[in-house]
N, C-alpha and C positions, 0 to 999 in steps of 0.2 A: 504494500500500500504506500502510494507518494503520502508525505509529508508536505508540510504549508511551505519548507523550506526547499524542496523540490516542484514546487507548481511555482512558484516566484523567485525568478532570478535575483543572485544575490545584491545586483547593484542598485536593484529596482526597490528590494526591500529594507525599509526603515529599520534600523537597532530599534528591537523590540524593549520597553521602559522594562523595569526591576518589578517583579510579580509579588505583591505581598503573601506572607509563609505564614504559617501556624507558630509565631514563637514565644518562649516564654510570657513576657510581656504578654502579648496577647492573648493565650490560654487563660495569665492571670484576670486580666477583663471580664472576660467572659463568664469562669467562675463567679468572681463577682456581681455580676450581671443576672445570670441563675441563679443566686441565693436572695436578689432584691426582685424577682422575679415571684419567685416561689414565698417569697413574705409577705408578696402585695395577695397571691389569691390568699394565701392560709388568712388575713386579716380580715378584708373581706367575709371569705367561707362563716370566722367564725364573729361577725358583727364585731368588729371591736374598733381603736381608732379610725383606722381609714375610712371605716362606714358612721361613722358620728361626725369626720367632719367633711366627706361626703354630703351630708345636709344640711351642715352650716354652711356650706358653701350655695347649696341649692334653695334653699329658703332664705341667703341672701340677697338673691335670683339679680346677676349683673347685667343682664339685657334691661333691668328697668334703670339700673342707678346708672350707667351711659348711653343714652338712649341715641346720641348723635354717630356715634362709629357706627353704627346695629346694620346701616346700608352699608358701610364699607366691607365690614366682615364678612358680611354674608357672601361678595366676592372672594374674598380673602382665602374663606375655608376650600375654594375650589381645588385652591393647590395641595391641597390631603386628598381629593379624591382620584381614585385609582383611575381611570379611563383617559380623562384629559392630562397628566401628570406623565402617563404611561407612554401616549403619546408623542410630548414632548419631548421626552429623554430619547427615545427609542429613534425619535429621527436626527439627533444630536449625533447618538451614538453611530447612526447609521453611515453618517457621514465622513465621523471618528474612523471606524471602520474601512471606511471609502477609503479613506487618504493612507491609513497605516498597512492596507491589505490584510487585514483577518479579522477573523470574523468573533474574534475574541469579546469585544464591545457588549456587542450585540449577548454573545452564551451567558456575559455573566448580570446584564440586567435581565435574561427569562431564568435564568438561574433561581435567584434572590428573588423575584415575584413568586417564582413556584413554591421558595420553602417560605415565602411571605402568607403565602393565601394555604399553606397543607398546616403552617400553625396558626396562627391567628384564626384560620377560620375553623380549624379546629376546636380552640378553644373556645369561640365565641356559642359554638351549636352544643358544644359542652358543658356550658356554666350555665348559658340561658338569661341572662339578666336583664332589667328591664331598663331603661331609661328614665331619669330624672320624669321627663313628664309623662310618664305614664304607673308612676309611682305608687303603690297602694297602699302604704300604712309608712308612716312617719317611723324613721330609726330602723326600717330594717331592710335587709342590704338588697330582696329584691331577686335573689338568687334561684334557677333553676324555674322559674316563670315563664321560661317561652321568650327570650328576648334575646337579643344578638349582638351587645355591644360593648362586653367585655371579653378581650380589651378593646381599645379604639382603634378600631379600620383605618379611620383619618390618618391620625397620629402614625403609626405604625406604617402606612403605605408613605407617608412624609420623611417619616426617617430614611427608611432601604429607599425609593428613587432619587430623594437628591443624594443622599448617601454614598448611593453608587458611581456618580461623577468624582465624587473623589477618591474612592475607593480607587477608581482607574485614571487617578491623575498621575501625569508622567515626571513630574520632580515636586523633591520635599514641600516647595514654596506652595506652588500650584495645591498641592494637597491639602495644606494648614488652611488655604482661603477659600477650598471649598468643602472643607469639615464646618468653619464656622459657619458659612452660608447655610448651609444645610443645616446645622443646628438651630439657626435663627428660624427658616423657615421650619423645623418640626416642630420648636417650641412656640410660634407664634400660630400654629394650627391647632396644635393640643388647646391652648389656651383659650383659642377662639371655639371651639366644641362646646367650654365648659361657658364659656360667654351666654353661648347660642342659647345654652342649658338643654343640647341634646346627649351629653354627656357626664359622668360624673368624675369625680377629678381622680379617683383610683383606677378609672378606664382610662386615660389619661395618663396615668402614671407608667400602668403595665403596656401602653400601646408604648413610650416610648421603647422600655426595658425589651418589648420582644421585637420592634425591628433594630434595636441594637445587636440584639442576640444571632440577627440572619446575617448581618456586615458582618460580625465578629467571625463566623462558620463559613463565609465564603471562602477562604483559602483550603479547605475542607473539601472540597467541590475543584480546587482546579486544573486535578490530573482528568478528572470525570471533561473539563468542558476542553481540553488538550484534546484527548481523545476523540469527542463528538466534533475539535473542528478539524481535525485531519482527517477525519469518514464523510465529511460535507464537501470538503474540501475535494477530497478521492473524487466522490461521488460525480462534484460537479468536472471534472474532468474529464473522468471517462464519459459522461453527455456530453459533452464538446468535443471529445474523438468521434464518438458516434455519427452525431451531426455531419460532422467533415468528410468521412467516411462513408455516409449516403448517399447515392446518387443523385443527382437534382434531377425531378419530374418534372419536365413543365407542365402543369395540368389547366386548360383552360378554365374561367371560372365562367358559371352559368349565369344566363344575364342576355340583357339586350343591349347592355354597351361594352359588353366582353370581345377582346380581341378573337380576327377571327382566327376560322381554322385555318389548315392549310389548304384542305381539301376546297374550301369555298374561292381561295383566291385562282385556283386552277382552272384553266382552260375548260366547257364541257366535250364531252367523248364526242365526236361524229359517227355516227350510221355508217358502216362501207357499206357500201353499193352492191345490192343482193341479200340483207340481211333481209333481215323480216320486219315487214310494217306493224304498225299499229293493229292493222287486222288480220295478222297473220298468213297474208299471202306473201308471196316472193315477185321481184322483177321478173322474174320467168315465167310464171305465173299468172298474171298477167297480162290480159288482151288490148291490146291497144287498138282506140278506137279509128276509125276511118278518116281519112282528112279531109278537113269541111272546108267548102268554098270563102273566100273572105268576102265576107259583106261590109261597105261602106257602112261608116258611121251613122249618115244620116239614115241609111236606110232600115237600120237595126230600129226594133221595137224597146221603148226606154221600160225598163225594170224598176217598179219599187219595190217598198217592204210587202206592198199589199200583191204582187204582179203586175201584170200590165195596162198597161193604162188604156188601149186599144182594146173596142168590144169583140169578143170572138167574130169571124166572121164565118156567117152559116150561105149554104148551097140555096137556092129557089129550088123546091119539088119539084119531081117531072110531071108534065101539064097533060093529062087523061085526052087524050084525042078525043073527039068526037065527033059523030055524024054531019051536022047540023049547023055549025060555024066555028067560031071563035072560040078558044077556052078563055074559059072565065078565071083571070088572075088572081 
């Protein structure tokens, strides 16, 4: 199987940037990251702070005490949601991709979206919880009710898409400026959830702590997407041998303004002489009639559509002799 480094000559392809590893440091995070993960549901689970001031936050309800931002935001929270967010990045990276020849960009934001939506949405069908306003009883967390929004989708798809730009930025600088961007925007999205009051601020919490958790696990993943782009890579190859390797058909296309055929610009066949007529006799066959005198023009009887215009001309009877005198005409 060709490698990305045998489909692209080497002078054509860019030094590929430093791939972030699994290392200490970063294990350490993550640990971390799983143990304030797993404190935010046990809290939760068992009513205790996090869900007491869960409703002091909601019964302080901040869509009324800023009532002037309330249009802004409502734009604002777009940049949490997964569709349009997705989009964005995906043609950044597409681009990304374009110019550095692989299709690396691209594997590891479907990457991070897949293990974004197999946990999160995991959790969210597994806990059940309700949202602020649909609330049923004051102080309690709400839990296993049929509801979908711990933790916060928002939040959590905010982290891992911009996330992922820096994730794949290609020097220390570039990286540091857009870990902070991306952190401003997840935090200015969580924020705005709890604003909305579609959210409560422990969904919030754990949305940041688990698209933390998918950044942290991507280097975990990048012998897997190594592998998936030298099989795409392969793949698209050998289709473009294929291609090359097919003969061209020229096949007319069907139509009244399609080029013609060949057949139609070609001469028609002539009849040789002795074939067979339309009515299936032969020139030999054949009687030819007798040769008729030529009659002047004027003297010819004029033909229309109807016949001739001149009344038949008929004989006078022969006239009965008789005795006696004269026949009577």
């Amino acid at each position: 199987m060709r490698t990305n480094d045998e489909l692209v000559p080497a002078e054509e392809r860019p030094s590929d940037p430093p791939r972030p590893r699994m290392t200490r440091t970063r294990m350490g995070i993550f640990v971390a990251t799983s143990v304030v993960y797993a404190a935010i549901v046990v809290g939760v689970l068992t009513t205790s702070w996090p869900v007491r001031f869960d409703w002091q936050v909601m019964l302080f309800r901040p869509y009324k005490q800023w009532p002037g931002i309330h249009t802004f935001l409502d734009y604002f929270v777009v940049l949490g949601q997964r569709g349009p967010t997705a989009v964005a990045v995906a043609a950044w990276l597409g681009w990304c991709a374009y110019r550095r020849r692989t299709l690396r960009p691209l594997l590891v934001l479907g990457t991070s979206l897949l293990l974004l939506n197999a946990t999160v949405g995991a959790a969210k069908i597994g806990m059940g919880r309700l949202g602020p306003h649909y609330a049923t009883e004051i102080g309690s967390n709400e839990m296993f009710a049929g509801g979908d929004i711990f933790p916060s989708g928002h939040t959590a798809n905010a982290v891992v898409t911009w996330g992922v730009l820096a994730y794949l930025a290609t020097t220390p600088r570039a990286r540091r400026i857009a870990s902070v961007i991306a952190a401003m925007l997840a935090l200015g999205v969580g924020m705005t959830t709890v604003y909305l009051g579609t959210h409560w601020m422990s969904d919030v919490t754990l949305g940041w702590t688990a698209g933390l958790l998918v950044l942290l696990a991507l280097p975990w993943f990048e012998p897997l997407m190594d592998r998936a782009e030298s099989w795409l890579l392969a793949a698209w190859a050998r289709l473009r041998e294929r291609r090359a390797l097919a003969p061209a058909v020229a096949t007319a296309p069907i139509g009244l303004w399609g080029p013609r055929a060949p057949a139609d610009d070609a001469s028609p066949a002539r009849e040789p002489v002795g074939a067979a007529s339309r009515t299936g006799r032969t020139d030999a066959s054949r009687t030819r009639s007798a040769a008729r005198p030529h009659t002047p023009r004027s003297e010819r009887t004029p033909v229309t559509p109807g016949g001739s215009r001149r009344p038949p001309q008929r004989t006078a009877p022969p006239v009965p002799a008789t005795g006696r005198g004269r026949a009577i005409g």
